[in-house]
C-alpha positions in Angstrom: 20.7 47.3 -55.5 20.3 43.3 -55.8 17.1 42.1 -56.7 15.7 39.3 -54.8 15.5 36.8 -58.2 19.0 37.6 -58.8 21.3 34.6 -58.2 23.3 34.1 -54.7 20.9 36.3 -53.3 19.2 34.5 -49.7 15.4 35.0 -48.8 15.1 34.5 -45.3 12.0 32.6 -44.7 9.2 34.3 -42.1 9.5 33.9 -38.9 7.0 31.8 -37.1 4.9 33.9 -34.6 5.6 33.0 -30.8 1.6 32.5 -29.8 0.5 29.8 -32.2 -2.5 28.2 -32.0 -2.0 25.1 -30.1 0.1 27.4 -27.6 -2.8 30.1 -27.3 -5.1 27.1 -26.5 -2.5 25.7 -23.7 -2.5 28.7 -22.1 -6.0 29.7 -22.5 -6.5 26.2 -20.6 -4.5 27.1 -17.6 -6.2 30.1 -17.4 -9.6 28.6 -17.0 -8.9 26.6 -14.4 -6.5 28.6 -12.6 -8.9 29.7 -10.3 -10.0 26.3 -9.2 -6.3 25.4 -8.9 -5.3 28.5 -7.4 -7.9 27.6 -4.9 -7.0 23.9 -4.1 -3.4 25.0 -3.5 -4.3 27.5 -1.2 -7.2 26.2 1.0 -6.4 22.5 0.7 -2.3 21.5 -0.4 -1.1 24.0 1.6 -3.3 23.4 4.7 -2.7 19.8 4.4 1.4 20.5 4.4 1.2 22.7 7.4 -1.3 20.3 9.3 1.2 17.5 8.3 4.5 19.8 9.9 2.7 21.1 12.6 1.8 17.1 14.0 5.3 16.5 13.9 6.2 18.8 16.4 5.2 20.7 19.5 3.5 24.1 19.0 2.0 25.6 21.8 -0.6 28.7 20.8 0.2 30.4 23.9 4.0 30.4 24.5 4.6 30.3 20.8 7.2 27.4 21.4 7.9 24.7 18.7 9.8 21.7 19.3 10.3 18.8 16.7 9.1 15.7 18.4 8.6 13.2 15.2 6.1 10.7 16.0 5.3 11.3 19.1 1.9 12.9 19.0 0.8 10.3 17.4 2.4 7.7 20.1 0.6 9.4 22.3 -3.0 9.9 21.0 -2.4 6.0 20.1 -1.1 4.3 22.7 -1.0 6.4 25.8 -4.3 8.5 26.2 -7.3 6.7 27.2 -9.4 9.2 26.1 -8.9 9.1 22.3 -10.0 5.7 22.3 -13.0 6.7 23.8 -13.7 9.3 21.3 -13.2 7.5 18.7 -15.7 5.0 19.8 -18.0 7.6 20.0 -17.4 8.7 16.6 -18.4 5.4 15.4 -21.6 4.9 17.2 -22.6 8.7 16.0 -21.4 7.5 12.5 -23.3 4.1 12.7 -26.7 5.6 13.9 -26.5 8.5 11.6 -25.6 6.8 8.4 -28.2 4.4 7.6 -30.8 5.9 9.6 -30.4 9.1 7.4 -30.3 7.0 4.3 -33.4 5.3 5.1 -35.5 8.2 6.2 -34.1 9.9 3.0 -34.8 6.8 0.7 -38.4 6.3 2.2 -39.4 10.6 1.8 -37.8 10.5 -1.9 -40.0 7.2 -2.9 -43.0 9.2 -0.9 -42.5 12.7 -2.9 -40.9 11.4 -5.8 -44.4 11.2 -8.0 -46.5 14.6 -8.6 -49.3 15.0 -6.5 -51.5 18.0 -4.9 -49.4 19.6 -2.4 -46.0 17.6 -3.2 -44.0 20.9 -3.5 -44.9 21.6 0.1 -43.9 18.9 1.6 -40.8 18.7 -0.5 -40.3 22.5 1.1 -40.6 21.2 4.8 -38.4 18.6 4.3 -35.7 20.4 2.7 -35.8 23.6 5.1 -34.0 22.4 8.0 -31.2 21.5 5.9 -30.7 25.8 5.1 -32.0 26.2 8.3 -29.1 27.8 10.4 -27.0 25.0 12.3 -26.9 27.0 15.1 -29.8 27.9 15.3 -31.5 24.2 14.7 -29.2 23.2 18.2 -30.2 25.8 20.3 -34.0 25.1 19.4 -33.6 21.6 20.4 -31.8 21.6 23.4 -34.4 24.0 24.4 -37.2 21.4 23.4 -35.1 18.0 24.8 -34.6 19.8 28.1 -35.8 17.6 31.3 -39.6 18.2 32.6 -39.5 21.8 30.9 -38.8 20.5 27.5 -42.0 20.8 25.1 -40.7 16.8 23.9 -40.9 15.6 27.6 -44.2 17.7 27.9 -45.9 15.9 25.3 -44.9 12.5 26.1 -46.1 13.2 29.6 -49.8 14.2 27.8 -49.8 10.0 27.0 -48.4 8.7 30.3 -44.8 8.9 29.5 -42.2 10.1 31.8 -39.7 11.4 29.4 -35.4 10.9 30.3 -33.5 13.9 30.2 -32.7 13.6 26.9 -29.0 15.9 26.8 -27.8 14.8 30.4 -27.9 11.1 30.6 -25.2 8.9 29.0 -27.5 6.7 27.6 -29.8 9.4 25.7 -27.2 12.1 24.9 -26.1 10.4 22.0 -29.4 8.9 20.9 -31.0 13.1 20.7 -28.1 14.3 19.0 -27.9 11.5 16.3 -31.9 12.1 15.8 -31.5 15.9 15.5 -29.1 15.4 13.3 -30.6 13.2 10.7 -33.6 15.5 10.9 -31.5 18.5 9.7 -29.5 16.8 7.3 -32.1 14.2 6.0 -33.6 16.8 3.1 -30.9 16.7 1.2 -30.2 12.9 0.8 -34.1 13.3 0.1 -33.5 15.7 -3.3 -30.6 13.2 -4.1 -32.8 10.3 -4.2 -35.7 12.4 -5.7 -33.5 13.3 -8.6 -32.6 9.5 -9.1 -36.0 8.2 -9.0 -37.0 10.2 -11.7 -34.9 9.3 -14.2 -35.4 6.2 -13.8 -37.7 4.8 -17.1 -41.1 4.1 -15.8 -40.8 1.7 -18.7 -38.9 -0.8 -16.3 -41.8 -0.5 -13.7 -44.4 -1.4 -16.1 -43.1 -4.4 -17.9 -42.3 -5.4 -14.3 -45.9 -5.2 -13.2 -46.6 -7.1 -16.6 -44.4 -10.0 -15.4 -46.5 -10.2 -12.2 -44.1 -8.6 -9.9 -45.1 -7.4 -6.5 -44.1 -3.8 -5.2 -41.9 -4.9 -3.1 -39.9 -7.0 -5.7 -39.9 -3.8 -8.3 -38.0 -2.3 -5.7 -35.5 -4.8 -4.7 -34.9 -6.3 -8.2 -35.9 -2.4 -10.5 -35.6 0.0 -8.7 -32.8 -0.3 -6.0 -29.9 -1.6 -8.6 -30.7 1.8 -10.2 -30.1 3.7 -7.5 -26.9 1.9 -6.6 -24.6 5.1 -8.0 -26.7 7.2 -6.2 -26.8 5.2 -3.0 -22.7 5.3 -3.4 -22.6 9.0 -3.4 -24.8 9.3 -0.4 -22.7 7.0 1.9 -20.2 8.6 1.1 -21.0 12.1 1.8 -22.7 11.4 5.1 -20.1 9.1 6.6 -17.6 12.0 5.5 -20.0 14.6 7.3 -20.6 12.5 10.6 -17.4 12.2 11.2 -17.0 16.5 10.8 -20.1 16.4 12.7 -19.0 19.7 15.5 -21.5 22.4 15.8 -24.3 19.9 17.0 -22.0 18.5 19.9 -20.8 22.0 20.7 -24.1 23.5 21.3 -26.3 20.7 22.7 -23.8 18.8 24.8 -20.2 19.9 25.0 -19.0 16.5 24.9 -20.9 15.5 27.7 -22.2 13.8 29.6 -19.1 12.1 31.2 -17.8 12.4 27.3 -20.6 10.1 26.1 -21.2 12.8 23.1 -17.2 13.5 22.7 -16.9 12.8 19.1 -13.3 13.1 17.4 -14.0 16.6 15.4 -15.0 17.8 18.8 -12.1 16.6 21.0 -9.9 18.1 17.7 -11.1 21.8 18.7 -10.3 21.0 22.6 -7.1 20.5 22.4 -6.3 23.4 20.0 -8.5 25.8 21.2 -9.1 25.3 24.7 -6.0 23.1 26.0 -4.0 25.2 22.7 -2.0 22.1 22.3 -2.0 22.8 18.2 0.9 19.8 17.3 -1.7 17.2 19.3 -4.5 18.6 17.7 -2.7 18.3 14.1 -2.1 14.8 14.5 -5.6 14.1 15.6 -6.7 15.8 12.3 -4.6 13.8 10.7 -5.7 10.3 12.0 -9.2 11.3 11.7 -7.8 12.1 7.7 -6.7 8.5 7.6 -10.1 7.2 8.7 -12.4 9.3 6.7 -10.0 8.4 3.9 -10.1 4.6 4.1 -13.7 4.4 4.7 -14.1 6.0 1.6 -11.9 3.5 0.0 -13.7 0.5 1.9 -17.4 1.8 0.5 -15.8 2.1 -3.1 -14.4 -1.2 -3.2 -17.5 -3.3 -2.1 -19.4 -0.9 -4.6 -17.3 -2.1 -7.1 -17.5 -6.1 -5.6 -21.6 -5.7 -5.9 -21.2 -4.3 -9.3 -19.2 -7.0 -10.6 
């Protein structure tokens, strides 16, 4: 039997193991965030591919039908129904009232309940609960209480001489009520955003501020509001994203109405796919409302970045 030291004989070196260490971490790395991936393909990618096929042709729910039509959805919602136009006016409005109204009311409670005091976490509590309040729920309570004479709002305005509109069945109110209702559901949680930003902010800056001579309201403007621009940011973007979804609200105080003065775009989306069961029209309004959402998002980054620079 040959030795290994004779001469001529070969030593085969060892054979590198197949999980190395740099490959163990790969796939350990996929692993952890399979789940969120696994999850983004499924309830986002794919939906977004299907919503993208399905506006590019005719599917009725009912008949089960589909017919390839292109464009043609779009054509339509674009230039040949009156209607969308008018919805998507009415998205704006809703948008422009509830967006900086929110963020004021927000900004103003948060530089309110932003320092400790007695009773602070109370009032931080009644701020905050509408916002887990059930949706639902929060409608129904207020169409109940912006009803005409019944209604407990038109009740107490008639205690000081005031003869109340009703509220959820004039054109010129409907939208004004649900805007307010709104902002008072959602307005506790722009609230904990800002809280959370005004304390971190050194009090250091405040005082050598108040050294210099500056007023209150010039800590704010020149201290305290540059601070908060990241913050701000996030906020805009959030609520313009959510005014735009903005559905149960309409649904359960107005149905679109009156005469479509309340008709928002997330609203008109679910009438045409659930109650008319035209799903390819409905597709390629998600999809334009997609585009919108998307480039106001874009918009609020850019001049962000402008007032940066």
């Amino acid at each position: 039997m040959a030795s290994l030291n004779e001469p001529g004989t070969t030593v085969r070196a060892p054979r590198a193991p197949w999980l190395t260490l740099k490959r163990r971490e790969t796939i350990e790395g996929w692993l952890f965030v399979s789940p969120t991936l696994i999850g983004f393909l499924i309830f986002f990618l794919g939906p977004l591919i299907a919503v993208v096929f399905y506006s590019l042709s005719e599917w009725n729910l009912l008949s089960q039908d589909t017919i390839f039509v292109g464009l043609a959805n779009y054509e339509d919602a674009l230039t040949q129904n009156p209607d969308f136009w008018q919805v998507i006016r009415n998205s704006v409005i809703f948008a422009a009232g509830l967006v900086p109204m929110n963020m004021a009311l927000a900004l103003a409670l948060a530089m309110a309940l932003a320092r400790p005091f007695r009773g602070v976490v109370f009032f931080r509590t009644i701020f905050f609960a509408p916002v887990v309040t059930s949706a639902v729920a929060w409608a129904i309570v207020w169409k109940f209480l912006l009803q005409g004479d019944a209604g407990a709002v038109n009740q107490m305005l008639a205690t000081v001489g005031i003869d109340g509109p009703n509220w959820l069945r004039e054109p010129n109110w409907a939208m004004a009520a649900v805007i307010v209702t709104r902002v008072l559901k959602m307005v506790g949680l722009n609230m904990i955003l800002y809280i959370a930003a005004l304390q971190s902010i050194p009090r250091d800056y405040e005082e050598a501020a108040r050294l210099e001579g500056a007023s209150e309201w010039q800590i704010f403007r020149m201290v305290i509001w540059p601070l908060l621009a990241p913050t701000t940011l996030i906020i805009m973007v959030i609520t313009t994203i959510g005014s735009f979804k903005v559905f149960d609200h309409i649904y359960l105080m107005t149905g679109g109405g009156p005469e479509n003065g309340t008709l928002v775009l997330a609203f008109y989306i679910y009438q045409q796919a659930f109650e008319f069961f035209e799903i390819g029209y409905a597709s390629a309004l998600a999809m334009i409302m997609f585009v919108i959402v998307l480039a106001l998002t874009v918009v609020q980054l850019i001049l962000r970045q402008k007032g940066s620079t």
